[in-house]
Backbone as numpy.savetxt, mean C-alpha at the origin, in Angstrom:
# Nx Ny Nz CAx CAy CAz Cx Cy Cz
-24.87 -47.44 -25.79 -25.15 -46.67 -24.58 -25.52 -47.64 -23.46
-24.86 -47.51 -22.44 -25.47 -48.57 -21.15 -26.82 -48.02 -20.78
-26.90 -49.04 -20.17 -29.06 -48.72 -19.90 -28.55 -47.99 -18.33
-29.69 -47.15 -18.51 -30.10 -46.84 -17.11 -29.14 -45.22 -17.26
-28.11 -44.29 -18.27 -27.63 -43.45 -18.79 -28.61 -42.38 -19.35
-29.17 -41.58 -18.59 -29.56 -40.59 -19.07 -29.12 -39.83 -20.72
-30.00 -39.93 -22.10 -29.14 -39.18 -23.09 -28.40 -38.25 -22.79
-28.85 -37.20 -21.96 -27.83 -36.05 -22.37 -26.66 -36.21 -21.76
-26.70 -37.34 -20.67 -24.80 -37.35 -20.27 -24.15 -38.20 -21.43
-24.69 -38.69 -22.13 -23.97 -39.63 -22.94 -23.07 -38.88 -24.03
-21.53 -39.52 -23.93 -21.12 -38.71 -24.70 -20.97 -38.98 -26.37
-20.78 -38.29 -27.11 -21.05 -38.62 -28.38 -19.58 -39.59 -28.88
-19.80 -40.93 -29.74 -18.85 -41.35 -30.46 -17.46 -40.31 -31.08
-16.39 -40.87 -30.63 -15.18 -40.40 -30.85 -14.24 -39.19 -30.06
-15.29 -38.19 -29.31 -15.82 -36.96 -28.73 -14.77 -37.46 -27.58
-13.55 -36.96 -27.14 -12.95 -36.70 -26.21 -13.45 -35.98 -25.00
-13.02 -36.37 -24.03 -14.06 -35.95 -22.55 -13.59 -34.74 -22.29
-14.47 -33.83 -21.82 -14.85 -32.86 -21.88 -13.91 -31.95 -20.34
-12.98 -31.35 -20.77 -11.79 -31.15 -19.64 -12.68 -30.03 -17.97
-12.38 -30.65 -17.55 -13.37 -29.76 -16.13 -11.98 -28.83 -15.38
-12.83 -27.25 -15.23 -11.49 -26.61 -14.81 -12.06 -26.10 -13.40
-10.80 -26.55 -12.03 -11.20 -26.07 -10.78 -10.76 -24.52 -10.70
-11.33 -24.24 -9.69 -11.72 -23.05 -9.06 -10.30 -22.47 -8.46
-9.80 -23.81 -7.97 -8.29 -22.84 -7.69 -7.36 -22.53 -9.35
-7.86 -23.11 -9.96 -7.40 -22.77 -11.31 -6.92 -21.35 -11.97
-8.02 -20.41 -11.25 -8.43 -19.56 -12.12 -8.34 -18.16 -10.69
-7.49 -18.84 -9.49 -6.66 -18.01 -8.24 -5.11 -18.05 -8.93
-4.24 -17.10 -7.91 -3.02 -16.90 -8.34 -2.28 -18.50 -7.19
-1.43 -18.67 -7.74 -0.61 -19.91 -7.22 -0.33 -20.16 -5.71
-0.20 -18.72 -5.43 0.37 -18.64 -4.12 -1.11 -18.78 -3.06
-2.01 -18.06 -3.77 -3.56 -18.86 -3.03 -4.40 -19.51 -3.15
-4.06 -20.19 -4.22 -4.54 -21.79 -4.38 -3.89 -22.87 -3.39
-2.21 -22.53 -3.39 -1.96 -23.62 -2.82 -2.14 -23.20 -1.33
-2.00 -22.29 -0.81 -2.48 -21.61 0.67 -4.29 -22.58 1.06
-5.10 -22.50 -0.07 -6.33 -22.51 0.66 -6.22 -24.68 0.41
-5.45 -25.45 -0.32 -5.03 -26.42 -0.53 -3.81 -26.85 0.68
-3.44 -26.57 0.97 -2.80 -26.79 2.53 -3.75 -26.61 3.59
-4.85 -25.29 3.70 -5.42 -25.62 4.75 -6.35 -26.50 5.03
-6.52 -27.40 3.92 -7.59 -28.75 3.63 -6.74 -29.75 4.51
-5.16 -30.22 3.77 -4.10 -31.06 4.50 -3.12 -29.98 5.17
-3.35 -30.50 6.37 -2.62 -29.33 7.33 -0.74 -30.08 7.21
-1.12 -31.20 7.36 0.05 -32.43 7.38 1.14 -31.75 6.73
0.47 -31.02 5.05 1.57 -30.90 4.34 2.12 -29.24 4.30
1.84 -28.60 5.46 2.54 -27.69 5.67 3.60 -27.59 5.96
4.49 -26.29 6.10 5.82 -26.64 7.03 6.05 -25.05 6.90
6.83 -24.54 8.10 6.95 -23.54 8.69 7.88 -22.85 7.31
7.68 -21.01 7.15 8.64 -20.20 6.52 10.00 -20.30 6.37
10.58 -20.76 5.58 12.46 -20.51 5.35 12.83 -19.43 5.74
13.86 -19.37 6.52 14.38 -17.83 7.03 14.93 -17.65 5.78
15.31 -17.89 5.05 16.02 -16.63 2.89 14.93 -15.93 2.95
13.23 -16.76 2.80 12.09 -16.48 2.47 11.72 -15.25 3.36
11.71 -15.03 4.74 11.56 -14.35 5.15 12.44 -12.95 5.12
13.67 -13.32 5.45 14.84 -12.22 5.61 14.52 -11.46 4.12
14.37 -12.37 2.97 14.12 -11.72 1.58 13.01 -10.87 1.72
11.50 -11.10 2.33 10.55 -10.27 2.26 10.62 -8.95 3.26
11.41 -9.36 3.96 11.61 -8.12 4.86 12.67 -6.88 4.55
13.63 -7.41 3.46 14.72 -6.99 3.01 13.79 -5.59 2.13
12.92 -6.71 1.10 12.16 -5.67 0.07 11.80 -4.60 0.90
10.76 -5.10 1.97 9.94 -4.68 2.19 10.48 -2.86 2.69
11.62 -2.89 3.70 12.24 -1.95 4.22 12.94 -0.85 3.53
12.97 -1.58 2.36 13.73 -0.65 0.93 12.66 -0.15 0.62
11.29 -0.76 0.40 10.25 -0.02 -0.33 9.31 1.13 0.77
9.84 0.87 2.12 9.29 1.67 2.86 10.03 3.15 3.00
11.84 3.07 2.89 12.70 4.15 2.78 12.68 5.29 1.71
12.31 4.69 0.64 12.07 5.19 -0.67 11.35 6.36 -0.39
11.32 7.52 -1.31 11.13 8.85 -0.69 9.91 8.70 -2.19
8.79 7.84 -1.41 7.33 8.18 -2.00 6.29 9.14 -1.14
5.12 9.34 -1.78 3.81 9.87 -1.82 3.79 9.56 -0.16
3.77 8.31 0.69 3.74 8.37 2.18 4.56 9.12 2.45
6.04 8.60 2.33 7.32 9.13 2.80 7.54 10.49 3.20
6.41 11.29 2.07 6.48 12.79 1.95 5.80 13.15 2.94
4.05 12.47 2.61 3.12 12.74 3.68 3.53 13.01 5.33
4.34 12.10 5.52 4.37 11.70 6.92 5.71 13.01 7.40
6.75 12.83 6.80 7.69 13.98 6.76 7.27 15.67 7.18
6.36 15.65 6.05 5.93 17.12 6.06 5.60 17.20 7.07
3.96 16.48 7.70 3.23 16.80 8.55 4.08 17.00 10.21
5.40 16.04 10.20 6.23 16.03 11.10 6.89 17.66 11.89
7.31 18.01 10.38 8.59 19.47 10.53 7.50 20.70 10.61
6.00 20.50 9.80 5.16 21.73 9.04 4.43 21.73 10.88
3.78 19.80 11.46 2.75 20.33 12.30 3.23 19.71 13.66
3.49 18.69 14.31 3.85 17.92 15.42 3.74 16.70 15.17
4.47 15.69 15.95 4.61 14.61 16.03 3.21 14.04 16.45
2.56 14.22 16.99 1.25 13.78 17.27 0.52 13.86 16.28
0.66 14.60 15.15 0.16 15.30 13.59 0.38 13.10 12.64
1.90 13.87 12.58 2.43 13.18 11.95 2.41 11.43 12.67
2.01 11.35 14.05 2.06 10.08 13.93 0.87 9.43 13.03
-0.52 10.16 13.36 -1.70 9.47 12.85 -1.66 9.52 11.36
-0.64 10.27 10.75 -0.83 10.25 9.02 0.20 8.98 9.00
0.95 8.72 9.89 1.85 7.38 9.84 0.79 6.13 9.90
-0.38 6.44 10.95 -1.18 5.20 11.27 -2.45 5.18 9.74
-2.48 6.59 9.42 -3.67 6.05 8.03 -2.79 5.94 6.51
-1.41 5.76 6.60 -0.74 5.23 5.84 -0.39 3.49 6.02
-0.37 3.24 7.19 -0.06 2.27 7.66 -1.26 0.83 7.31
-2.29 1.49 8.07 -4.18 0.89 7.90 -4.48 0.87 5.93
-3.79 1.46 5.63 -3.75 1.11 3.52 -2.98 0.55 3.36
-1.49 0.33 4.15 -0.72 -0.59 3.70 -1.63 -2.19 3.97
-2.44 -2.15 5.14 -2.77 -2.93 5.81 -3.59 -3.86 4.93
-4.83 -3.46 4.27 -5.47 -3.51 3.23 -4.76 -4.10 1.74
-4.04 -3.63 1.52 -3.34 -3.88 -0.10 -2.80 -4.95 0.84
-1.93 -5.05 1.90 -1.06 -6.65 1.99 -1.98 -7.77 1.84
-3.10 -7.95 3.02 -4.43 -8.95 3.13 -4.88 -9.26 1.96
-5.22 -7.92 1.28 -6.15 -8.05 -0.10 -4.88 -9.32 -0.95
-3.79 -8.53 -0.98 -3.02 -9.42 -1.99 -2.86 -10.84 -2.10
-2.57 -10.88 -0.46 -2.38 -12.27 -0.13 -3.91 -13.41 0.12
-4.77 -12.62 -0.18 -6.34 -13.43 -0.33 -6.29 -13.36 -2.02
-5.44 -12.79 -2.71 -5.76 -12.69 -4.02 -6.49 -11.96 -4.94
-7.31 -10.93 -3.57 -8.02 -9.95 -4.42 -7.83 -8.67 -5.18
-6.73 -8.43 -4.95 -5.85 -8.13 -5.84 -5.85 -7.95 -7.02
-5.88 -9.23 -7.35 -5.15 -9.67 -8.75 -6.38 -9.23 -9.53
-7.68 -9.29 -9.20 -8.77 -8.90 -10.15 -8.29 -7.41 -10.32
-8.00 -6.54 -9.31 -7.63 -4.76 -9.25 -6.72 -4.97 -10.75
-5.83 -5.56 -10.55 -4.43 -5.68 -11.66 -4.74 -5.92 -13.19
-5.83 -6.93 -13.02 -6.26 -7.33 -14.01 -7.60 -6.82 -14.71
-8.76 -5.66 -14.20 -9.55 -5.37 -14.46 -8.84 -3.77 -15.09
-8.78 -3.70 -16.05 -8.32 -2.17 -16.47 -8.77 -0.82 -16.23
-10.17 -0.86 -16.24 -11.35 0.19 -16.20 -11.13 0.00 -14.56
-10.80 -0.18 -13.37 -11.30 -0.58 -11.80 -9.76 0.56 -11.69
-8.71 -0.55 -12.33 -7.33 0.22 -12.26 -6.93 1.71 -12.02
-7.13 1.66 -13.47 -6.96 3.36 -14.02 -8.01 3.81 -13.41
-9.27 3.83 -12.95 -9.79 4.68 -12.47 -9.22 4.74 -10.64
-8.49 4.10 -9.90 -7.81 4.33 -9.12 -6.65 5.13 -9.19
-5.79 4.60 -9.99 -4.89 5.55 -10.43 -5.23 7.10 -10.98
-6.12 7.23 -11.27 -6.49 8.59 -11.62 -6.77 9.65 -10.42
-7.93 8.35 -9.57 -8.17 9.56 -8.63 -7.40 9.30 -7.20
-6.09 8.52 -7.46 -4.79 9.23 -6.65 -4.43 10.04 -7.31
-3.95 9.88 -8.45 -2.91 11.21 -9.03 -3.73 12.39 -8.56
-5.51 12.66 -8.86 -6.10 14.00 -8.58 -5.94 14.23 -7.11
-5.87 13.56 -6.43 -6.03 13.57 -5.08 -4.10 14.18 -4.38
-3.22 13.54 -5.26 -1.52 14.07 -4.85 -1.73 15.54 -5.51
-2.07 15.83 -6.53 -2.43 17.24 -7.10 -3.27 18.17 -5.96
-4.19 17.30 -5.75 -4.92 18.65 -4.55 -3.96 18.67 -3.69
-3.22 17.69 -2.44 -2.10 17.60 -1.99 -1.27 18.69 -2.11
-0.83 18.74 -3.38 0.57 20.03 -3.65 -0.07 21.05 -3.87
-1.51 20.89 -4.27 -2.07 22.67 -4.71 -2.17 23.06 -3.25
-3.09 22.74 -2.45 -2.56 22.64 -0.61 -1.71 23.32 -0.52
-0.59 22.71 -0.25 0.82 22.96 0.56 1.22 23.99 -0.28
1.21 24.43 -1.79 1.79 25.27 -2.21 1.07 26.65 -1.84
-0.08 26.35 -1.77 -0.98 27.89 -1.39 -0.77 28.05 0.08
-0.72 27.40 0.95 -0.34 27.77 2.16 1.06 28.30 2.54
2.12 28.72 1.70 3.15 29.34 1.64 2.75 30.70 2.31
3.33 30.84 3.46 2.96 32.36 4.01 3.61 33.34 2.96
2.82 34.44 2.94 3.11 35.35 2.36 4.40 36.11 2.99
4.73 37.45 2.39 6.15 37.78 2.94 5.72 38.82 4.03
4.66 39.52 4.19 4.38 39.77 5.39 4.06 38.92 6.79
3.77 37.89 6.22 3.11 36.89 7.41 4.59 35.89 8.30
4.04 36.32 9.83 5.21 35.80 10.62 5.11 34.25 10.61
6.52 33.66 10.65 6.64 32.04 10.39 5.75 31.50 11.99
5.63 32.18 12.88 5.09 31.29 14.30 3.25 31.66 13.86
3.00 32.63 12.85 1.60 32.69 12.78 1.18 31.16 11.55
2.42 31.18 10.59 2.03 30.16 9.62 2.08 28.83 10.98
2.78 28.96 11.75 2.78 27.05 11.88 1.47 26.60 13.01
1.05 28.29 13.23 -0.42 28.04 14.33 -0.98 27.53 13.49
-1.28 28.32 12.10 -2.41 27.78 11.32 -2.05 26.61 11.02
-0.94 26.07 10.93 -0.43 24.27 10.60 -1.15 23.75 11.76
-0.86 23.89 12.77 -1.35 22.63 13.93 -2.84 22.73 14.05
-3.79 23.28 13.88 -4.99 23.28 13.86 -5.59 21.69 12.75
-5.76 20.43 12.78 -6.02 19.93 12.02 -6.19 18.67 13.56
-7.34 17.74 13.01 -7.61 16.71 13.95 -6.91 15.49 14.01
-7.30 14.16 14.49 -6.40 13.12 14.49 -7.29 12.35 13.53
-8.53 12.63 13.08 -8.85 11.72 12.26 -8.84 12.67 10.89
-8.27 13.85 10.84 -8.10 14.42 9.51 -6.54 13.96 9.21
-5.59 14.33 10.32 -4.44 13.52 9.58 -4.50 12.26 8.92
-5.42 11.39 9.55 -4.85 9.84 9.39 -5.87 9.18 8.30
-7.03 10.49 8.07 -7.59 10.50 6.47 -6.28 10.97 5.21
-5.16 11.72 5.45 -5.09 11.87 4.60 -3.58 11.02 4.60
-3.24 10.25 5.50 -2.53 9.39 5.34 -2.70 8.05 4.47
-4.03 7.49 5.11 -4.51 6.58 4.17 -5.29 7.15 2.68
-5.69 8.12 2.87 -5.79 8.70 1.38 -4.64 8.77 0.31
-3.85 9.10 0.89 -2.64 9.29 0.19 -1.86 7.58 -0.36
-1.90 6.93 0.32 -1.18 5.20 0.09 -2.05 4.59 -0.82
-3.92 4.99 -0.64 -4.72 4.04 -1.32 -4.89 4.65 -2.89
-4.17 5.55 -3.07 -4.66 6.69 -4.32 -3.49 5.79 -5.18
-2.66 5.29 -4.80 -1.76 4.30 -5.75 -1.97 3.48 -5.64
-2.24 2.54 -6.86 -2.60 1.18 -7.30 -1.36 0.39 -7.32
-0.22 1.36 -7.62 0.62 0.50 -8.00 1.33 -0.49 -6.60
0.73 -0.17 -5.11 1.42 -0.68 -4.38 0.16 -2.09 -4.16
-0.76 -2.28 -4.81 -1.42 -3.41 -5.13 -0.72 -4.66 -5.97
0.08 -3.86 -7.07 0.88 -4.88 -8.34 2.31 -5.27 -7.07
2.66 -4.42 -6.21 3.94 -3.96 -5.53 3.70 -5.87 -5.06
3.18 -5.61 -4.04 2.40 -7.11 -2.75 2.07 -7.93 -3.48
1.47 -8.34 -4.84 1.11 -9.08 -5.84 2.48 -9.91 -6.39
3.16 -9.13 -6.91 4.61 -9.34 -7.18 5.68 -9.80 -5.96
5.69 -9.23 -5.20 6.53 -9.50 -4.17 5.75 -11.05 -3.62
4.83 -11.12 -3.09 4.41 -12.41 -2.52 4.25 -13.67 -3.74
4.14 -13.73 -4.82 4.39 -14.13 -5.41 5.50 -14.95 -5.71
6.64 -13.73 -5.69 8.22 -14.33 -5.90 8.80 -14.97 -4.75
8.72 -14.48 -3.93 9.32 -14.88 -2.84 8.52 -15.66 -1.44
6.97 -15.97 -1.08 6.27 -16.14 -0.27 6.62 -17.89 -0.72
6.96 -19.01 -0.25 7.11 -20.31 -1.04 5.56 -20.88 -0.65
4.91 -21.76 -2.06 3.84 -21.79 -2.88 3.09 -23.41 -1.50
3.98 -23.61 -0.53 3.40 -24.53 0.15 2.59 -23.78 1.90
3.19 -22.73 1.61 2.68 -21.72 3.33 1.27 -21.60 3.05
0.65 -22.04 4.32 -1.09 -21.94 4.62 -0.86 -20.71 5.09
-2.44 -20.72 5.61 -3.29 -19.43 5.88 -2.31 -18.61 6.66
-2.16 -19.39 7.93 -1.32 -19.23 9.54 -0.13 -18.54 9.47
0.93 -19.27 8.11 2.40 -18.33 8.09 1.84 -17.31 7.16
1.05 -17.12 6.46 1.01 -15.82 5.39 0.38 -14.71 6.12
-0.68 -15.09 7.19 -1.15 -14.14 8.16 -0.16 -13.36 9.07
0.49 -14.33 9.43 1.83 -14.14 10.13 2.63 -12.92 9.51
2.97 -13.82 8.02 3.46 -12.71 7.37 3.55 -11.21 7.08
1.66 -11.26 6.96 1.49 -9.90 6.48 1.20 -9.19 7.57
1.11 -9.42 8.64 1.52 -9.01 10.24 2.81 -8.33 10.47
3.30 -9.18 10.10 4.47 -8.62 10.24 5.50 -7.05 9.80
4.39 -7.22 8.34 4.99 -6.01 7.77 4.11 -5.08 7.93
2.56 -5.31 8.31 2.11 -3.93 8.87 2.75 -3.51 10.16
3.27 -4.01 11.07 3.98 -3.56 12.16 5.25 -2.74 11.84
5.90 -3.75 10.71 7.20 -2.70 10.51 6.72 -1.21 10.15
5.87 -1.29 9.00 5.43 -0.44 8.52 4.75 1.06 9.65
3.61 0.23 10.34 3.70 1.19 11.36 4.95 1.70 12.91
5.60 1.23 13.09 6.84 1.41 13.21 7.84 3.11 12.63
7.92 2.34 11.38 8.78 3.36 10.33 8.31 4.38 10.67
6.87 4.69 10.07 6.09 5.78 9.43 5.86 6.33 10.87
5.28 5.76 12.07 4.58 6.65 13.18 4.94 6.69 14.69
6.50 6.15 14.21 7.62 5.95 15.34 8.78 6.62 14.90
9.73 6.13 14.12 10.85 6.63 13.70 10.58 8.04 12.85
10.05 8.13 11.55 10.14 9.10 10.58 9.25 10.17 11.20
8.21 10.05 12.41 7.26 11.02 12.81 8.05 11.44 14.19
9.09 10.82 14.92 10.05 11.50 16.04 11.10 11.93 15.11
12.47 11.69 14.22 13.20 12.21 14.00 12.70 13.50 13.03
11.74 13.65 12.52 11.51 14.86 11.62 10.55 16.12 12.07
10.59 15.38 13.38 9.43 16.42 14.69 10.62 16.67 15.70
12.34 16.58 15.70 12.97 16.82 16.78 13.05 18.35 16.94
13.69 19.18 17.82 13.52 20.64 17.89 14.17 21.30 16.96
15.26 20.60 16.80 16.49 21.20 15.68 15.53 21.13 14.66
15.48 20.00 13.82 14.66 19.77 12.26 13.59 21.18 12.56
13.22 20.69 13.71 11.21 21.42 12.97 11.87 23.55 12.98
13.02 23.51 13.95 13.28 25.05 13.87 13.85 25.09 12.75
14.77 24.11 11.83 15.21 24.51 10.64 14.27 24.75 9.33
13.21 23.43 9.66 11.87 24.24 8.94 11.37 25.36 8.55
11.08 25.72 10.08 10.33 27.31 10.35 11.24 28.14 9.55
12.68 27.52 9.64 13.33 29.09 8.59 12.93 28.98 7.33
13.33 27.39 6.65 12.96 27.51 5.44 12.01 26.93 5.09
10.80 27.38 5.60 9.33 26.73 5.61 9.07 27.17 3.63
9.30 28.43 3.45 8.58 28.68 2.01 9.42 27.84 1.33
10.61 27.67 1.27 11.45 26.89 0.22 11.48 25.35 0.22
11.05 24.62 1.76 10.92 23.32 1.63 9.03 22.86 1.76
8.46 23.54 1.44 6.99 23.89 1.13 7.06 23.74 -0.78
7.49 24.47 -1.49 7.51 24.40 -2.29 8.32 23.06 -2.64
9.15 22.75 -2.13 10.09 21.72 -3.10 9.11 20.38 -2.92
8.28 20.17 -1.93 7.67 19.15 -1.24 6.55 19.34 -2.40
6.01 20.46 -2.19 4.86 20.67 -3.10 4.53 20.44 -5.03
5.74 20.44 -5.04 6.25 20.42 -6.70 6.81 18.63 -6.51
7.10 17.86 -5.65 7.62 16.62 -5.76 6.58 15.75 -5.95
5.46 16.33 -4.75 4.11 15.77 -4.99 2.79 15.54 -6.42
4.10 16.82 -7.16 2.49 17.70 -8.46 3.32 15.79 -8.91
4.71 15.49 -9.30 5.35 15.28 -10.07 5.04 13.49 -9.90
5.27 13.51 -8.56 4.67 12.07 -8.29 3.18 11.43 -8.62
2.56 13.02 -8.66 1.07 12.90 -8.90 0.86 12.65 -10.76
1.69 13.18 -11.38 1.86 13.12 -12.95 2.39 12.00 -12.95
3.23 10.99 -12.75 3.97 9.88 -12.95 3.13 8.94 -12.90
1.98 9.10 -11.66 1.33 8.11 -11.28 -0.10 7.99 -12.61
-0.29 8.96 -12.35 -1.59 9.48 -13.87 -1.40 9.15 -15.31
0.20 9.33 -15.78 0.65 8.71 -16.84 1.15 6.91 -17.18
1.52 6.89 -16.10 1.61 5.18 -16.24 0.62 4.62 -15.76
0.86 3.66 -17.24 -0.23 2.26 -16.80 -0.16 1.13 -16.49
């Protein structure tokens, strides 16, 4: 033992040194090396347009897809007004907002990986798409009741009750946590700092609000759509309402 070696650092004869594990170790790749670039800025270098055009490609497919928002925002469009339907676009949008950041800081990955945190998200979306369709299905006017009295009682609702149940509706699925986890992962390349991933996920909350509280909340609020509604308000009430029970079971059963 050299002098002046405290015993307890000393290591024992034959005893291989003792392996030390860092902290980015035990982050996902893509934010280890993010918070490791912003130490050496030097060794950054700007997004590949594949890299990008690829995340935007997903991204627009996964926004078209006729999910749990898709519906939200739709209905509220044809059932209440565009002013309805934009703010369930903006509290769909403000959860997308959340799951992108979260992902790309990595916090995430504990949601993904903690089982009991999971499923109990997933549960109380699925209960929450169930109240959703029990909703919309009970508000089916009866066959005495005139279609201009059902859609008064539709527009009566505030701008911060729509855009509760917009973001209620996006955050009740977990699975668009694994969605941003996966996607940035594959395709985000493992040398982009803080600056392009911020960038990044900028980017797609804009599209996102865009889609949902520009496009899908004017074309499904035009005069034609919302009068074709009013005719078949009970029959596309129900079909909406039963898509929701179903999306709400899919989500409750998988793990």
């Amino acid at each position: 033992m050299r002098r002046g070696l405290p015993r307890r650092w000393a290591p024992s004869a034959g005893s291989p040194p003792r392996p030390r594990v860092s902290r980015a170790a035990l982050l996902p790749h893509h934010v280890a090396d993010a918070g490791n670039n912003a130490r050496h800025p030097g060794a950054q270098a700007g997004m590949p347009v594949s890299s990008m055009i690829a995340l935007l490609a997903v991204w627009l497919l996964a926004l078209a897809s006729p999910g749990p928002d898709f519906l939200a925002v739709t209905h509220s469009a044809m059932a209440r007004s565009r002013r309805d339907a934009m703010w369930v676009g903006l509290g769909v949008t403000t959860a997308n907002a959340l799951w992108i950041f979260s992902s790309l800081a990595g916090v995430t990955v504990l949601l993904t990986r903690v089982q009991v945190v999971y499923d109990t998200i997933r549960i109380a979306g699925a209960l929450y798409l169930l109240y959703l369709s029990f909703q919309m299905l009970r508000s089916i006017r009866q066959p005495g009741e005139s279609a201009q009295v059902a859609v008064v009682k539709a527009e009566s609702r505030s701008r911060v009750a729509a855009w509760r149940i917009g973001a209620l509706t996006n955050l009740g699925n977990p699975k668009v946590a694994v969605f941003f986890t996966s996607v940035f992962a594959a395709i985000l390349p493992a040398h982009l700092g803080w600056g392009q991933r911020t960038g990044a996920g900028l980017a797609l909350v804009f599209i996102a609000g865009v889609w949902f509280s520009v496009v899908v909340a004017r074309v499904f609020s035009l005069p034609k759509i919302a009068a074709a509604y009013r005719r078949a308000r009970r029959y596309i009430d129900s079909v909406t309402g039963v898509m929701l029970a179903g999306l709400a079971v899919r989500i409750g059963l998988e793990g």
